[in-house]
N, C-alpha and C positions, 0 to 999 in steps of 0.2 A: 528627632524620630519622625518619621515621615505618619501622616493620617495613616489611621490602619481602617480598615471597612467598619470594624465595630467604634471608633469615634467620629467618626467621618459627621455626624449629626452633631457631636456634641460643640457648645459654644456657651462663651463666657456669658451668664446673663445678668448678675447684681453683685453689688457690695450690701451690705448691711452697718447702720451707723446708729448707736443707739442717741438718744437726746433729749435733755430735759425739760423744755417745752416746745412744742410741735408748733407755735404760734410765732416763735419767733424763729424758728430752725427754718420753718417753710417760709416765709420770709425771704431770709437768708440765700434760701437755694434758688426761690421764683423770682425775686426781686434784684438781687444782686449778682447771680451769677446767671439768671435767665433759662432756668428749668421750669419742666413743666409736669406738673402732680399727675400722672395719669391714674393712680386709683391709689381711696385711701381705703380701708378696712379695718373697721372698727371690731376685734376680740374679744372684748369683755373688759381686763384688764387692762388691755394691751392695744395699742392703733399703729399698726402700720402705712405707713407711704411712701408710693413710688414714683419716683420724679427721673425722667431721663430730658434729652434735649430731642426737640422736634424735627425731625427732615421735612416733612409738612404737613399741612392740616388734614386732623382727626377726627372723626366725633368723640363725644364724651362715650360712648361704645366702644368703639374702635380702641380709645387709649386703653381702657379699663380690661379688654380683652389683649392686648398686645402685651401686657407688663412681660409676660413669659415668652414670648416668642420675636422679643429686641433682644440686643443687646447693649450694655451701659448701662444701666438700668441704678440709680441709685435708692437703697429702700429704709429711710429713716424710721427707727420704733421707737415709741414712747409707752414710757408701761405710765400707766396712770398715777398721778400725784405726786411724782418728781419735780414738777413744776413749782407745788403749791410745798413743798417738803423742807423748810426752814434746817433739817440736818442736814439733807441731802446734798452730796460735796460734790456730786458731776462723777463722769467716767471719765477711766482711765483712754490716751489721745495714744496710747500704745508708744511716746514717745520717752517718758520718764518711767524710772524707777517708781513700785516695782510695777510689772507689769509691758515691760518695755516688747515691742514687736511689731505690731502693726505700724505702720508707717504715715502714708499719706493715702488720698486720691488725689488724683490729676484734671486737670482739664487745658483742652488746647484753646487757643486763639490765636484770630489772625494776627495781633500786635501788643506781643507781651508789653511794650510802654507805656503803650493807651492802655490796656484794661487794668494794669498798675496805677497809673495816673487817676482813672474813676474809681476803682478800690479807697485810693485814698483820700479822694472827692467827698466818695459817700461813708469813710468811718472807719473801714476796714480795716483791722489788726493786722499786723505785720509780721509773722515769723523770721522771713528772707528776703529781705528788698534786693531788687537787681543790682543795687550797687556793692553787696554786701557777697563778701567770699570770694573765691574764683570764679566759679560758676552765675557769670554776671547775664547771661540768659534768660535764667529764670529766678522765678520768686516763689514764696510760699507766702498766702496768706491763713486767718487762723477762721474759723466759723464760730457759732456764738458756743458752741463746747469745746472748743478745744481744740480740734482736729485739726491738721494739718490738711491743705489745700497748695498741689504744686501746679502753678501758672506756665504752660510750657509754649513755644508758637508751635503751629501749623507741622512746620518739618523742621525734624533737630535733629544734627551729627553729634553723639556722644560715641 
């Protein structure tokens, strides 16, 4: 269906991913896959953070004003003390029973072998190595809870 005048503004702006400690999630997203926290917000119970990927340089303003007005935007919450929570079993990755639904996030790069090759350099769990399936293009790696992460290049004919 074509833009109508009344969407014509709207546009996709975040995921939300919950996670049981924010110390090693953000980690995760700034260190491994080279995101960058544009603003955290502390709730009370609850801390959200938004990390998307840079086109280029910000100030610490500019990121913390922009979270709504990008898009890609991914916004990791942490309710407080899941961390320190010795029952606490982790969220569901929306792949397994029950619970099943949510899927993945994506992320592109210019050379799914190389960013394959440093994933497993640096530790990275492995859902779907490129050698594994038909679909030998891409891979899915896993983040420190679970989630599903699909590695895609740049431009892909499916």
């Amino acid at each position: 269906m074509p833009t109508s005048t009344e969407t014509a503004s709207f546009r996709f702006n975040h995921t939300m991913l919950r996670v049981k400690d924010p110390k090693v999630s953000l980690a995760f997203y700034t260190e491994i896959l080279g995101m960058t926290l544009l603003r955290e917000s502390n709730m009370g119970d609850f801390t959200l953070y938004f990390l998307a990927y840079e086109d280029d340089e910000l100030s610490s303003d500019q990121k913390r004003s922009s979270v709504f007005a990008r898009q890609g935007v991914l916004e990791l919450t942490h309710n407080h003390g899941t961390e320190t929570d010795p029952d606490f079993r982790g969220y569901c990755s929306g792949n397994t029973e029950p619970g099943k639904g949510f899927g993945h996030i994506a992320i592109t790069v210019a050379n799914v072998e190389e960013a394959c090759a440093r994933f497993e350099k640096l530790g990275v769990p492995f859902k779907k190595r490129l050698t594994d399936g038909k679909m030998r293009h891409i891979a899915f790696i896993l983040d420190p809870d679970g989630y599903w992460i699909e590695i895609v290049p740049h431009t892909l004919n499916v």
